[in-house]
C-alpha positions in Angstrom: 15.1 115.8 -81.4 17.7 115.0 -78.5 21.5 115.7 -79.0 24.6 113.8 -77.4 27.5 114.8 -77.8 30.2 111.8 -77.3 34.0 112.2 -76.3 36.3 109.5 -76.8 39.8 109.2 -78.1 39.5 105.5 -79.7 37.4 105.1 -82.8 36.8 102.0 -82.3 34.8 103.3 -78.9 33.1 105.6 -80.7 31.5 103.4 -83.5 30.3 101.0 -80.3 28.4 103.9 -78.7 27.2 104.7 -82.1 26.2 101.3 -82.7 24.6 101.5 -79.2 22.1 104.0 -79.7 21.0 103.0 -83.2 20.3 100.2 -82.1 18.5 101.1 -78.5 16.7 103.5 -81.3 16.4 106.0 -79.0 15.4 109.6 -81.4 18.5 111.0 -80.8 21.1 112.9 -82.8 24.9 111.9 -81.9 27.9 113.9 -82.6 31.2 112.6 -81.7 34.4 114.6 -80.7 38.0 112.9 -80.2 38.7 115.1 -77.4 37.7 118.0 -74.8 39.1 120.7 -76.9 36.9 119.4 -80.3 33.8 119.1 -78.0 34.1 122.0 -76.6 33.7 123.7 -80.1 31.2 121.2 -80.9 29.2 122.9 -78.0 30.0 126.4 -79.6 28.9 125.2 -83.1 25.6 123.1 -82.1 24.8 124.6 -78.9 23.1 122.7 -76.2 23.3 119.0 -75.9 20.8 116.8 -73.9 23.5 114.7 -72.6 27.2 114.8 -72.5 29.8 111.5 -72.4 33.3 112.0 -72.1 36.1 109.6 -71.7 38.6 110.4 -69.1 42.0 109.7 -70.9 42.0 111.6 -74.2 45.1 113.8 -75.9 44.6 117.5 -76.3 42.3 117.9 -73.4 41.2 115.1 -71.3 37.6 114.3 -70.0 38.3 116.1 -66.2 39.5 119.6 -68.0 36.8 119.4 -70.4 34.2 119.2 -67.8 35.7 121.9 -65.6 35.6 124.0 -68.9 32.0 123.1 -69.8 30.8 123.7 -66.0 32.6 127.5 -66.5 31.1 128.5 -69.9 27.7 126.6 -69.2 26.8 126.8 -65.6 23.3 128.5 -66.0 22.6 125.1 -68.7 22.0 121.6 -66.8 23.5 119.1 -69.0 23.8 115.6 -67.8 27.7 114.7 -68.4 28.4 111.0 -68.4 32.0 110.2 -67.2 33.7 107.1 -67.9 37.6 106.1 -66.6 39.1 103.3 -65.5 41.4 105.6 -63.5 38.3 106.2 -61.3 41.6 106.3 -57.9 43.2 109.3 -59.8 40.7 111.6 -59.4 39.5 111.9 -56.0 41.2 115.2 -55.9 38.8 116.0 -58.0 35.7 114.8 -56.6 33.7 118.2 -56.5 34.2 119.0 -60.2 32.5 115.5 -60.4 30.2 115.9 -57.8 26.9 116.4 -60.3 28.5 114.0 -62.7 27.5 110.2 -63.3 30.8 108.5 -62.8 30.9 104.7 -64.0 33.9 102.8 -63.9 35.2 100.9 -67.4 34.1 98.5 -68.5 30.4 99.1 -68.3 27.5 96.6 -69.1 25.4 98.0 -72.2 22.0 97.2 -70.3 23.3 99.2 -67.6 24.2 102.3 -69.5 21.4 102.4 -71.5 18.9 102.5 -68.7 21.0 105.5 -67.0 21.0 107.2 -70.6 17.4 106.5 -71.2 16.1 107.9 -68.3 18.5 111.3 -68.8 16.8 111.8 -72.1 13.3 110.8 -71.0 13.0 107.6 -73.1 13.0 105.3 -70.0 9.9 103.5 -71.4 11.4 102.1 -74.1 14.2 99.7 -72.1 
């Protein structure tokens, strides 16, 4: 069975995405993290996750120094990392840590998403 592991700060974000894939009931396993620093030892604990979303904002560690600090442990591992802000004019002094990232700007349509996510986990026939 797929893994995602999902990054977000707001609960209430968090029980939509879970919502979201139960009921796209796609096989998938989804663990949750409140920010960089508990998904980062989510990765130690599980190991390898067949997708990665992150929120940009988020206390403790946000979404931009979580994937700089995933891309240094785990650069021999391709892991699709979904990146969502609606800060997208902040970072582009950061553009080539995001360079192999899919970047969508808040709010995002649910059809939309899901197509992206089903075709990183190889489910594309089901949407």
């Amino acid at each position: 069975m797929k893994k995602v592991l999902i990054l977000d700060d707001e609960v209430e974000l968090l029980e939509i995405w879970l919502h979201y894939f139960k009921s796209w009931d796609f096989p998938v396993e989804v663990h949750t993290a409140a920010n960089g620093s508990d998904g980062l030892k989510m990765i130690e604990t599980v190991g390898h996750y067949d997708l990665i979303i992150t929120d940009y904002k988020m206390p403790v560690l946000n979404g931009l120094d979580f994937i700089k600090l995933f891309k240094a442990k785990n650069q021999s591992i391709p892991t699709p990392i979904f990146f969502f802000t609606g800060y997208l004019p902040e970072l582009k002094n950061d553009i080539d840590v995001l360079d192999d990232v899919m970047i969508f700007e808040k709010p995002v349509i649910s059809q939309k998403i899901k197509t992206h996510i089903a075709a990183c986990l190889g489910h594309i026939k089901n949407t």
